[in-house]
C-alpha positions as CSV (number, residue, x, y, z in Angstrom):
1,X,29.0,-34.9,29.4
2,X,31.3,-34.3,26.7
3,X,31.6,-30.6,27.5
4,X,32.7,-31.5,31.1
5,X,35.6,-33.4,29.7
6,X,36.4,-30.9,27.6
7,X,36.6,-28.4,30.2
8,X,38.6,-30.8,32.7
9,X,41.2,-31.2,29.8
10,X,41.2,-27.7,28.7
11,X,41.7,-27.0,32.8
12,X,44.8,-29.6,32.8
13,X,46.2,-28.5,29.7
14,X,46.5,-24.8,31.2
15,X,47.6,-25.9,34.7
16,X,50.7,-28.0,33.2
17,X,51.7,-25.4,31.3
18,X,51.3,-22.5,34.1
19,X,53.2,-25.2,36.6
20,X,55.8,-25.9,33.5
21,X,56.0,-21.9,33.3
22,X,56.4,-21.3,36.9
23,X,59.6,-24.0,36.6
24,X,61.1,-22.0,34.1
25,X,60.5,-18.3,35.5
26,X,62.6,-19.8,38.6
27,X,65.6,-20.0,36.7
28,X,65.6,-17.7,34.2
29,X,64.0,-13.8,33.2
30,X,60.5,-14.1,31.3
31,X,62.3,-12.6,27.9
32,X,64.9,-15.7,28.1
33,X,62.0,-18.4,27.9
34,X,60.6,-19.3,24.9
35,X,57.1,-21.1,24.2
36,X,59.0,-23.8,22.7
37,X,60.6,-24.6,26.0
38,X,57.2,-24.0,28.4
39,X,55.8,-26.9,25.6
40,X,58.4,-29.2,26.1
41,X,58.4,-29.0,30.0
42,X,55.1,-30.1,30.0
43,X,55.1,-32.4,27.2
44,X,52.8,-30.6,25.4
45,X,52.5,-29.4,21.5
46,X,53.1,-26.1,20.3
47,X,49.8,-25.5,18.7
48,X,48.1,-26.2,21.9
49,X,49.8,-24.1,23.5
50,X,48.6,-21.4,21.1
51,X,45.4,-22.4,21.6
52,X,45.2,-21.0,25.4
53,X,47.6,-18.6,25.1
54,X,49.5,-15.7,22.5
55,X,52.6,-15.7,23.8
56,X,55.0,-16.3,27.2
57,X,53.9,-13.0,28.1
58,X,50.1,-13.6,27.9
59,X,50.9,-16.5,29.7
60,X,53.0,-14.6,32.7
61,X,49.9,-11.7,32.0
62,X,46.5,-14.6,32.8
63,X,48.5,-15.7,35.7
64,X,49.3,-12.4,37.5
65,X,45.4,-11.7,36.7
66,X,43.8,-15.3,38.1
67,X,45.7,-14.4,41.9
68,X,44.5,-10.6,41.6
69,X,41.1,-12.3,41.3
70,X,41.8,-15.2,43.8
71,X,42.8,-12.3,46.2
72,X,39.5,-10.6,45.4
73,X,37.2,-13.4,46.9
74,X,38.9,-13.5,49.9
75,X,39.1,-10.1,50.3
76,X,35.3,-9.7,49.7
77,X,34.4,-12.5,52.4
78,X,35.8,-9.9,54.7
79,X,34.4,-6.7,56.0
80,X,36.3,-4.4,58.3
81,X,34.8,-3.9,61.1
82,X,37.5,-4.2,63.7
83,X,41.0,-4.4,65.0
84,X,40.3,-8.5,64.9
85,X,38.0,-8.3,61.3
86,X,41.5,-6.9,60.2
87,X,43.5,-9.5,61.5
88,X,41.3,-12.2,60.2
89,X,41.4,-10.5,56.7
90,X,45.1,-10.5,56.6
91,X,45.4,-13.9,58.1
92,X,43.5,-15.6,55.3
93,X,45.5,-13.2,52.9
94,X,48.7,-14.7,54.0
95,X,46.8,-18.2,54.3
96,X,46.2,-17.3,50.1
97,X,49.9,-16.6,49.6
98,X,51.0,-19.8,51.7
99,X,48.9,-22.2,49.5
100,X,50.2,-20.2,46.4
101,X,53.8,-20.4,47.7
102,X,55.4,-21.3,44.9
103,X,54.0,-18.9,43.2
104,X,54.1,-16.0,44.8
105,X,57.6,-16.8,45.7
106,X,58.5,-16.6,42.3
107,X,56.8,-13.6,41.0
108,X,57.6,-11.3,44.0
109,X,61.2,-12.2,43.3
110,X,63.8,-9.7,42.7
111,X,64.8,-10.8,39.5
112,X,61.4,-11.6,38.1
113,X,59.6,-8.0,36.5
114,X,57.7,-6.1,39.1
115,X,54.4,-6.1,37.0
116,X,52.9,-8.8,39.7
117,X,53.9,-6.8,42.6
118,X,52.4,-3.4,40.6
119,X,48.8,-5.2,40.4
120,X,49.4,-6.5,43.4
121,X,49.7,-2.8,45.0
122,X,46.6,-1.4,42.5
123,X,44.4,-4.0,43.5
124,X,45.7,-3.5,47.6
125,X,45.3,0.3,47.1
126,X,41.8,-0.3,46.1
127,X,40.7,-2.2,49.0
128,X,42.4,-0.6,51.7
129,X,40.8,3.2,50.4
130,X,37.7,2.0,50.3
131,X,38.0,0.4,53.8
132,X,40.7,0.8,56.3
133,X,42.0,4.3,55.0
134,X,38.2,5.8,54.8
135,X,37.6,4.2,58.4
136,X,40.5,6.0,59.8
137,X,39.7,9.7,58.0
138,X,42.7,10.3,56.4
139,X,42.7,13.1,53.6
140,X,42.8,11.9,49.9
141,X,46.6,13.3,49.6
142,X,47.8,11.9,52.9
143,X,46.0,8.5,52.3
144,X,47.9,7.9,49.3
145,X,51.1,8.2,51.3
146,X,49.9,5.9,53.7
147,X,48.5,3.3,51.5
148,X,51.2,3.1,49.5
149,X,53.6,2.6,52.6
150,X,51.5,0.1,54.4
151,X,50.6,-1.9,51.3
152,X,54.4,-2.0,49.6
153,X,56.0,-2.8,53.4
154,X,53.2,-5.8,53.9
155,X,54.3,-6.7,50.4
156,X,57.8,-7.4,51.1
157,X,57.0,-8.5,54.8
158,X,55.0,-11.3,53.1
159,X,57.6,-12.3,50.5
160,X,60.3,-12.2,53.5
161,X,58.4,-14.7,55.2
162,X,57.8,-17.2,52.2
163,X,61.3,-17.2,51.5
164,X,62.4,-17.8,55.1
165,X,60.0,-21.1,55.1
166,X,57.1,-19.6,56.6
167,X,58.7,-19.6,59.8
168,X,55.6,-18.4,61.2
169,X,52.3,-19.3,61.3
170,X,49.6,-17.0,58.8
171,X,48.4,-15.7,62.4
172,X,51.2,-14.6,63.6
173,X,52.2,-12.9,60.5
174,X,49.2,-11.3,60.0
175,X,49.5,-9.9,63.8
176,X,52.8,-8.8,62.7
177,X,51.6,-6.7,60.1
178,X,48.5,-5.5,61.9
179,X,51.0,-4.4,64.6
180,X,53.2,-2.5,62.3
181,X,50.0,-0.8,60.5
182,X,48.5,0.2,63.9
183,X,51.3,0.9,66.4
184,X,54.1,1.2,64.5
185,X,57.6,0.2,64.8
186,X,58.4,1.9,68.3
187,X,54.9,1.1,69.3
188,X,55.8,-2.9,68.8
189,X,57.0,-4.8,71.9
């Protein structure tokens, strides 16, 4: 029993300092925030802090990783089998970003480093070679190209929409995307 509460603190104690974190990284660049400030945000010591975590950049570094693996799990509950597998897959993608909002928001923005948005494209390259590229025969040099476009346009397709208020629903977005993968821009109506 003791253990459990343990964990449930140690859980806290990391959650108030990645929400405290993500507060900061809004207003200011990662090499402008110090650990001093993160601990007073949330109100928590120094040494604790030190405890979970080596540095702001660790910090930035443990969060970028836990949504790579979030993304992971969803993306393993799905397997591509067809045009609406692919549109259910990117649907609870964008489902993932929209309950992450905050988040995501903040490091895809402009003025935040782009070392989310590179593991972000590894981790997207990955997936869509061993699936949706391999299903459609592309050559190894040609699905590189491809990948790459499809994977950094649905990246910024994605931020666009959770900085315009989600204006539409995950489904529609994700037909969005499927349409501009599939038929293309003049193939769209």
């Amino acid at each position: 029993m003791a253990t459990s509460k343990l964990d449930r603190r140690k859980k806290y104690t990391q959650m108030v300092l990645k929400d405290s974190f993500i507060k900061l990284l809004k207003e200011k660049d990662i090499s402008s925030i110090t650990v001093k400030e993160i601990c007073e945000l949330a109100d928590i010591n120094r040494s604790t802090f030190y405890s979970h975590f080596s540095d702001q950049f660790d910090l930035l570094d443990k969060l970028e990783n836990e949504i790579i693996e979030d993304m992971t799990g969803y993306l393993s509950q799905h397997h591509h089998m067809n045009e609406d597998d692919d549109i259910q897959m990117l649907e609870n993608l964008i489902e993932y970003f929209a309950s992450k909002q905050e988040i995501c928001k903040t490091l895809l923005n402009e003025k935040s480093d782009n070392a989310f948005q590179k593991k972000v494209m590894v981790f997207a390259h990955q997936f869509f070679k061993n699936s949706w590229i391999a299903d459609n025969h592309l050559d190894e040099a040609l699905s590189e190209y491809v990948s790459t476009f499809i994977i950094s346009g649905s990246i910024h397709v994605i931020n666009s929409w959770l900085n315009n208020g989600m204006n539409k629903s995950p489904k529609e977005m994700a037909e969005i995307i499927n349409n501009l993968v599939k038929k293309g821009l003049l193939g769209m109506k």
